[in-house]
Every structure is written in structure tokens, then in C-alpha cells.
C-alpha positions in Angstrom: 0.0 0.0 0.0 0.8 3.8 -0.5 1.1 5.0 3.1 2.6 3.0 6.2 2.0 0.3 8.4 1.5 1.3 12.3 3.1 0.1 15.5 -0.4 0.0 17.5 0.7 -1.0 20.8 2.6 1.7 21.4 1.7 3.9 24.6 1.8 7.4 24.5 0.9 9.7 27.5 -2.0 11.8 26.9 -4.2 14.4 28.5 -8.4 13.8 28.4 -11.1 14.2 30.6 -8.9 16.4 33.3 -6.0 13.4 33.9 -3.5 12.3 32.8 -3.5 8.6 31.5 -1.9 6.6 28.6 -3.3 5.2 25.5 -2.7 3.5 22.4 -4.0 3.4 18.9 -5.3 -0.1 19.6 -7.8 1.8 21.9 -9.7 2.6 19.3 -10.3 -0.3 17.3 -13.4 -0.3 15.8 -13.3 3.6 15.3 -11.8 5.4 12.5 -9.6 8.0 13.6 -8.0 11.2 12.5 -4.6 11.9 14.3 -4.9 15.7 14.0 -0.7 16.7 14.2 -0.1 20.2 15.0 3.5 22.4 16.2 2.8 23.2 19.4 0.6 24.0 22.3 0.0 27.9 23.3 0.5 29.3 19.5 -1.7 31.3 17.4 -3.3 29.1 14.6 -3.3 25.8 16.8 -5.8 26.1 18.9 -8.5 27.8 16.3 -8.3 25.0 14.8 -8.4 22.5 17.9 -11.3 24.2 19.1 -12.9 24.3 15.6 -12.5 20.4 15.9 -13.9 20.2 19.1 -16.9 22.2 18.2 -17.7 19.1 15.4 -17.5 16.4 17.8 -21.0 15.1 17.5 -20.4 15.5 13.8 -16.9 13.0 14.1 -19.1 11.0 16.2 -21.9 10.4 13.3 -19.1 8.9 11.9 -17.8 6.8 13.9 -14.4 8.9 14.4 -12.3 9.7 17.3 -10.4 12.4 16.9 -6.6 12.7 18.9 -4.6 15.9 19.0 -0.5 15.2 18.8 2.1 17.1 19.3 5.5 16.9 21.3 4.9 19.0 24.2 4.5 17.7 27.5 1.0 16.4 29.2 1.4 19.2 31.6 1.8 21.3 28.9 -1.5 20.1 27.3 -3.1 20.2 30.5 -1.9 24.1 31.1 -3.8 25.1 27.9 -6.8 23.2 28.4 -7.0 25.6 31.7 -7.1 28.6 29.2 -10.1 30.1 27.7 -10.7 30.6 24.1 -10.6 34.2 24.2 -7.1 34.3 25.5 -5.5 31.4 23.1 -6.5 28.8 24.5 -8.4 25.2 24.0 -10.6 25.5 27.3 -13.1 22.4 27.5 -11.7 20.2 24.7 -13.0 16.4 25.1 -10.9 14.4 22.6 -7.8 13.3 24.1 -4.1 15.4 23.7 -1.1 12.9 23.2 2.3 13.6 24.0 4.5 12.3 21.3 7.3 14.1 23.8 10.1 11.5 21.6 8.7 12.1 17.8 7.5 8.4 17.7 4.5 8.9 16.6 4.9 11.7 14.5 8.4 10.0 12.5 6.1 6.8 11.6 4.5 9.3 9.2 7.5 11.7 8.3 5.1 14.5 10.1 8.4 15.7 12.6 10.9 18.6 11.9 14.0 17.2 13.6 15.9 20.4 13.5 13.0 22.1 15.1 11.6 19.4 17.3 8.0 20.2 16.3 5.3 18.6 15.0 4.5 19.9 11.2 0.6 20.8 10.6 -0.8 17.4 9.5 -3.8 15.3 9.8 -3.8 11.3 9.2 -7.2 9.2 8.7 -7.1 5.8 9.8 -10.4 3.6 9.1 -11.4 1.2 11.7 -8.9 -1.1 10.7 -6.1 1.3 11.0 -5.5 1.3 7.2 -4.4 5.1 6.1 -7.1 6.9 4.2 -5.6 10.3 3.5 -2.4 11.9 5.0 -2.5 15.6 4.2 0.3 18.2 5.4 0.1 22.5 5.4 2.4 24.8 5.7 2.9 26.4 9.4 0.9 29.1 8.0 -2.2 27.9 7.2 -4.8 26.5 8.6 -6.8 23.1 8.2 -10.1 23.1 6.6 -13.1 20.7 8.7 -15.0 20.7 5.9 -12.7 18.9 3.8 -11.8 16.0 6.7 -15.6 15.4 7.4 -15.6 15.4 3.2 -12.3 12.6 3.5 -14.6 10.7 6.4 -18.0 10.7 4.3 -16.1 9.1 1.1 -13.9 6.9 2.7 -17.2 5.6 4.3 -18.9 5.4 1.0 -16.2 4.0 -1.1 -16.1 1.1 1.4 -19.9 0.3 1.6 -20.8 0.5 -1.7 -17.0 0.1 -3.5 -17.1 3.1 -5.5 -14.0 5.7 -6.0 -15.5 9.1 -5.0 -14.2 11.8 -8.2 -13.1 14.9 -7.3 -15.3 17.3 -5.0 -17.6 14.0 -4.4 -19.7 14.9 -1.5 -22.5 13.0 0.2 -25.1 15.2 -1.4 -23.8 15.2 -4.6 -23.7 11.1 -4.8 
């Protein structure tokens, strides 16, 4: 296949629900997932678009889609921004879990780290319930992700597996 194969067991620490706790990919088996990469915590575009995600959860959750937020900072890290509100930068009551990939391993499985930097680049990854990669998609610092167009990944990926069709460009549910 195009895109690589997973190590699942892997434990990473993570910050949800106020704790911190540990988890793995194999988790959330059953689920499709989108490992939504960013730089770092306590910058300017990052949490717009967290908090964009997390606004969309019931609409991930239609689809049978966790969503996990990565990046190399620290739990406590994670866990200090989660204490800051929206209006001052930061990503105050988020619900999907943020993992510390605090040693790149996650993030070097999909060529998604800037060694030189030590940050996570701007990426998303869309695993189906069988952890096979759907879609890997990578921006520039600069610019932002679009939820439109992952809920638009989720929908075909869905579609193209029940009814095994290839979606053509722009394919949206309404327009099938």
C-alpha cells in the first residue's frame, strides 16, 4: 500500500477528561480515527483549529471517528492550555484526548516531525477502523486546516467502502 504500516501498541501519555493517562491506537479499534498533528501547544493558529475540531464532535461521532490531537509538548503542557479560555488562546473544555508524542515516535512513523526544530508539522492522518491510512495531508505552518474537507475525507472513505465506488473529485455526500 501507499502510506505506512502502524506500530499500535505503542503507549503514548496523553491528557483527556482532566487526567493524565496513557493510551494507544489499539484503543480505538473499531473507530476510524483522525490523528490531527499540530506544532505546538500555546501558538496562534493551533488552537482555532483544535477548538474548531472540538466544536464538530458530534459531527466526528456520526461517523464513527475519534479524533486525537498530537504534538511533542508535554502532558502538563497540554493540561496548562486546556485551563485557558478561548478568548485568550487557549483550548478550554476540549473532550478528545491530547497525546504527548514528547520523543517524535509517533509523529516520525508518518515523516510528520521537523527534527531540526523538534515540532510537530501541521498534518492530519485518517485511519479507518482497521487502522488502514485513508488520507495523510500536510500544510504549511501558515495555514490552517479546513473541517470541511476532513468530514468530506470521512464521508467518502465511508462510501467507497460500503458501496465500493472511488469518490471523483469534489464528491460529497449530497452530490452522490
Amino acid at each position: 500500500m501507499y502510506f505506512p504500516k502502524l506500530d499500535l501498541s505503542y503507549w503514548y501519555k496523553a491528557y483527556v477528561d482532566d487526567k493524565i493517562t496513557e493510551v494507544r491506537l489499539l484503543d480505538y479499534k473499531g473507530k476510524n480515527i483522525v490523528l490531527m498533528f499540530y506544532p505546538a501547544d500555546f501558538t496562534f493558529v493551533c488552537p482555532t483549529e483544535i477548538n474548531a475540531i472540538n466544536d464538530l464532535k458530534s459531527e466526528f461521532e456520526k461517523r464513527n471517528t475519534v479524533v486525537l490531537f498530537i504534538s511533542v509538548d508535554s502532558v502538563y503542557c497540554h493540561k496548562g492550555w486546556t485551563n485557558v479560555t478561548r478568548e485568550e488562546g487557549g483550548i478550554k473544555g476540549i473532550s478528545w484526548p491530547m497525546i504527548s508524542d514528547n520523543r517524535g515516535i509517533l509523529s516520525k512513523q508518518f515523516d510528520l516531525l521537523d527534527e531540526e526544530q523538534f515540532i510537530t508539522k501541521r498534518a492530519y492522518v485518517i485511519l479507518d477502523n482497521r487502522f488502514e491510512v485513508y488520507n495523510i495531508s500536510i500544510y504549511h505552518d501558515k495555514i490552517g486546516r479546513s473541517t470541511t474537507e476532513i468530514l468530506r475525507i470521512l464521508d467518502a472513505m465511508a462510501f467507497s467502502k460500503k458501496n465500493g465506488n472511488i469518490c471523483p473529485i469534489d464528491w460529497t455526500r449530497s452530490t452522490n
